[in-house]
C-alpha positions in Angstrom: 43.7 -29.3 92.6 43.3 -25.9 90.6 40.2 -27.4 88.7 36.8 -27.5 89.1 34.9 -30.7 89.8 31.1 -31.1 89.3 28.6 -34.7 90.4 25.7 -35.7 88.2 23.8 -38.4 90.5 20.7 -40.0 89.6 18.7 -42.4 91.9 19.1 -44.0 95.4 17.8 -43.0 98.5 17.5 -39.4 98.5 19.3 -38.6 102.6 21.9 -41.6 101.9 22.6 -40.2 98.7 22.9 -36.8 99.8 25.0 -38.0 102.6 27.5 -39.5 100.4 27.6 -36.8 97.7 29.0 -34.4 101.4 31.2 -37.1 102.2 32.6 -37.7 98.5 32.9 -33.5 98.3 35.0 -33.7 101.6 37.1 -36.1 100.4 38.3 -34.3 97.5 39.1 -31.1 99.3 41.1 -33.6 101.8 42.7 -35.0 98.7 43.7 -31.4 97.9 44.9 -31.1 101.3 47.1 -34.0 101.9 48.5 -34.3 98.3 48.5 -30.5 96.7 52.2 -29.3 95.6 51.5 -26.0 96.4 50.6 -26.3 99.4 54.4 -25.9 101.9 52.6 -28.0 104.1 50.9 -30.5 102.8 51.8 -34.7 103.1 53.1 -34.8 100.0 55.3 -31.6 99.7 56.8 -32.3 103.5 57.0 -36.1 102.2 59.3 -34.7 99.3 61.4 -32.7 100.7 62.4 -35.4 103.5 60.7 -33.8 106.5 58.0 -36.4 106.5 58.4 -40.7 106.3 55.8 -42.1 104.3 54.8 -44.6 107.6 53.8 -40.9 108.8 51.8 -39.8 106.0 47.7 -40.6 105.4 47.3 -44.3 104.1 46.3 -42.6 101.0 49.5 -41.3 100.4 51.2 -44.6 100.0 47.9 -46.3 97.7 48.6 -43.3 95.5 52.4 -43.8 95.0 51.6 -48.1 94.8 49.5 -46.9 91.8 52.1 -44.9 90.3 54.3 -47.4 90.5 52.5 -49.5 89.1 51.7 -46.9 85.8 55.2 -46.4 85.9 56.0 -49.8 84.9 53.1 -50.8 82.2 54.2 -47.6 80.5 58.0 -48.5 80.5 58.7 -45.7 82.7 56.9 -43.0 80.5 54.7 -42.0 83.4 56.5 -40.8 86.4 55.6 -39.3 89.8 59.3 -37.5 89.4 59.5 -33.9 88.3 63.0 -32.3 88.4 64.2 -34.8 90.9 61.1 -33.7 93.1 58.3 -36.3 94.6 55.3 -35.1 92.1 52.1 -36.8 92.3 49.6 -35.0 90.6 49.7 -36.8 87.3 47.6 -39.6 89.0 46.2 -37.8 91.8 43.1 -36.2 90.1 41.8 -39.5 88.3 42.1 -41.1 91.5 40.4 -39.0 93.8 37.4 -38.8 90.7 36.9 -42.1 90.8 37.5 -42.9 94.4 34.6 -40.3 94.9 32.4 -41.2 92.1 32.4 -45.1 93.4 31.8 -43.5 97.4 28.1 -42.2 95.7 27.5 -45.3 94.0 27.7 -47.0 97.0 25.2 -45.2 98.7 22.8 -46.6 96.4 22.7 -44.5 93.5 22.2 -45.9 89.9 23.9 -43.5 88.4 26.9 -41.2 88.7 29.3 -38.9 86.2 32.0 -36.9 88.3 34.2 -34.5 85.9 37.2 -33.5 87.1 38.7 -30.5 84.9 37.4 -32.8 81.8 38.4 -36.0 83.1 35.2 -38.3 84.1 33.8 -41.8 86.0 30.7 -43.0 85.1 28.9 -45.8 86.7 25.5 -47.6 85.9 23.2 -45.2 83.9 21.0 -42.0 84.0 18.0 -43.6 83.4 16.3 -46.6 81.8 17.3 -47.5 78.4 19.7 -44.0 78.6 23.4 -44.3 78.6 25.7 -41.7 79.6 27.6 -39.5 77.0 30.7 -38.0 77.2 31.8 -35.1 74.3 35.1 -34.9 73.8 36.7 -31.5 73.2 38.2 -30.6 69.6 42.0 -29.0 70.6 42.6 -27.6 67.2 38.5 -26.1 67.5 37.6 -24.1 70.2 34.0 -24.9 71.1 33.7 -27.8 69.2 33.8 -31.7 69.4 36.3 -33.9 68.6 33.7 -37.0 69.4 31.1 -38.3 71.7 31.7 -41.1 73.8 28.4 -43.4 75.2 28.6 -45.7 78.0 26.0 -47.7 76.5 26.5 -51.8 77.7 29.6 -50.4 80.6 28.6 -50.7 84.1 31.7 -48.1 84.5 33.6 -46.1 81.9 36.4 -43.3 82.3 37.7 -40.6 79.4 40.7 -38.7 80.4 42.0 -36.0 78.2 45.7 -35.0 78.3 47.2 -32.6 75.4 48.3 -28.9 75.3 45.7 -26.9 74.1 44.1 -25.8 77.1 47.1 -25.9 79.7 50.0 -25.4 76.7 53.1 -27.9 77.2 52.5 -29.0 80.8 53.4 -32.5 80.2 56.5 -33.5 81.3 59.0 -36.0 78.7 60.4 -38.6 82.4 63.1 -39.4 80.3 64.6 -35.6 79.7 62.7 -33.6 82.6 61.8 -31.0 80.2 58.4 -30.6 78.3 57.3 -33.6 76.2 58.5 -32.7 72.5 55.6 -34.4 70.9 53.5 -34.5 67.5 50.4 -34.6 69.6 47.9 -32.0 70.5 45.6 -34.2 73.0 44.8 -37.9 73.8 41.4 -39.0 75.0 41.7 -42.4 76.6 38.4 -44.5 77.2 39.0 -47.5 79.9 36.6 -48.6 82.7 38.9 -46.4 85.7 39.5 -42.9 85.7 42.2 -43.8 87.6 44.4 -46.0 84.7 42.9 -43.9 81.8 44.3 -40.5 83.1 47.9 -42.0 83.4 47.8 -43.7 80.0 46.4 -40.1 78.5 49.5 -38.8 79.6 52.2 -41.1 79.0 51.1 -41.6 75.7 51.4 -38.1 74.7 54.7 -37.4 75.6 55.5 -40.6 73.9 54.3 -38.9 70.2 51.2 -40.3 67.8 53.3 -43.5 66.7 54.7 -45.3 69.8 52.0 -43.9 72.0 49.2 -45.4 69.7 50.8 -48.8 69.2 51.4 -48.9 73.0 47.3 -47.8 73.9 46.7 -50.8 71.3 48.8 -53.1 73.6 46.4 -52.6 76.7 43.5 -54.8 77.9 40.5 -52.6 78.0 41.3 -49.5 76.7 40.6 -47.3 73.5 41.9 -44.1 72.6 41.6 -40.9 70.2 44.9 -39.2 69.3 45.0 -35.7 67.5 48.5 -34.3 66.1 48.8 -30.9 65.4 48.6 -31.7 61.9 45.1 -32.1 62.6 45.5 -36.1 61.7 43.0 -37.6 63.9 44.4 -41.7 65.0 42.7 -44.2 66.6 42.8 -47.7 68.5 41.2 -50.4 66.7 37.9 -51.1 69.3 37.3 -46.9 70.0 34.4 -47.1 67.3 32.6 -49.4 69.8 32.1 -46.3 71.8 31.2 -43.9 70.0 27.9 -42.3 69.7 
């Protein structure tokens, strides 16, 4: 997935543990496999070009695109899986496979797990008694420094998912036009329990601009937000300070 992915897991039986952390490793570089753009012949690029039928594909493939779907209508169609008329995936792809291979660990018995995937994370339980996990959030306009630092403390699970153009430049895809999102926003950190939801809310909102992607973020159950312009006005939802720290 052109990223690099790293697993801090505390607690659990150490060989179960261990056993799930391969399996959870496995999966992602299967996920990479099946789903990857790049790749000629992967699922999803023989999928899109009509060589493959879904019914054909990994049972993964068709959970993913149900998802998208699904972030495809909350947002009002500001997330899409369609890039230049081409079946494109990977906007919900890597906050899936985090969280689908944080929650595998967790399973095994560990108490605590934090996968990062290229900056986007799942946690779930803690690091230690009375400890929660803490997540720093990049500053886009600062190299090097922090824009905030996100606890866990009193969540079972929490996600942050960055989207924005100061690491990958304008990436980020405007549905409605095809071209790059012509937006007042430099990055978006989302904070909701699933990796999975945060990540595609991260990006819709920023190629919907500071204004209507703010007052949407405020319309969702569960989630809190940071939004940085490239004014260097910082804008948040109304519940964010409740996780901070």
């Amino acid at each position: 997935m052109g990223t690099v992915f790293s697993f801090d897991v505390r607690g659990g039986e150490p060989t179960a543990v261990r056993a799930a952390l391969d399996e959870a490793v496995a999966g992602l570089h299967r996920v990479d496999e099946v789903f990857s753009t790049y790749r000629e012949g992967s699922e999803v690029s023989r999928l899109a070009r009509g060589e493959l039928p879904l019914g054909a594909c990994a049972p993964e493939v068709a959970e993913v695109l149900e998802l998208a779907a699904e972030a495809e209508r909350v947002s009002d169609g500001w997330f899409s899986t369609s890039y230049q008329g081409r079946l494109d995936p990977t906007g919900i792809v890597k906050g899936w496979a985090v969280e689908r291979a944080a929650r595998r660990v967790a399973a095994a018995g560990a108490t605590g797990v934090s996968v990062n995937g290229g900056g986007d994370v799942q946690l779930l339980g803690t690091p230690g008694a009375g400890r929660p996990w803490r997540v720093g959030v990049s500053d886009p306009l600062r190299p090097g420094g922090l824009a905030a630092v996100v606890s866990a403390a009193g969540a079972d699970e929490l996600a942050v998912a960055t989207s924005g153009s100061a690491e990958r430049g304008a990436h980020i895809v405007d549905p409605r036009t095809g071209r790059s999102a012509v937006t007042d926003l430099v990055a978006v950190t989302v904070v909701a329990p699933r990796l999975t939801w945060a990540d595609c809310w991260a990006t819709a909102a920023f190629a919907m601009g500071a204004r209507e992607g703010l007052r949407w973020l405020e319309s969702l159950d569960g989630v809190e937000a940071l939004l940085v312009t490239a004014g260097d006005e910082v804008r948040c939802t109304g519940g964010l300070a409740g996780w901070l720290g």
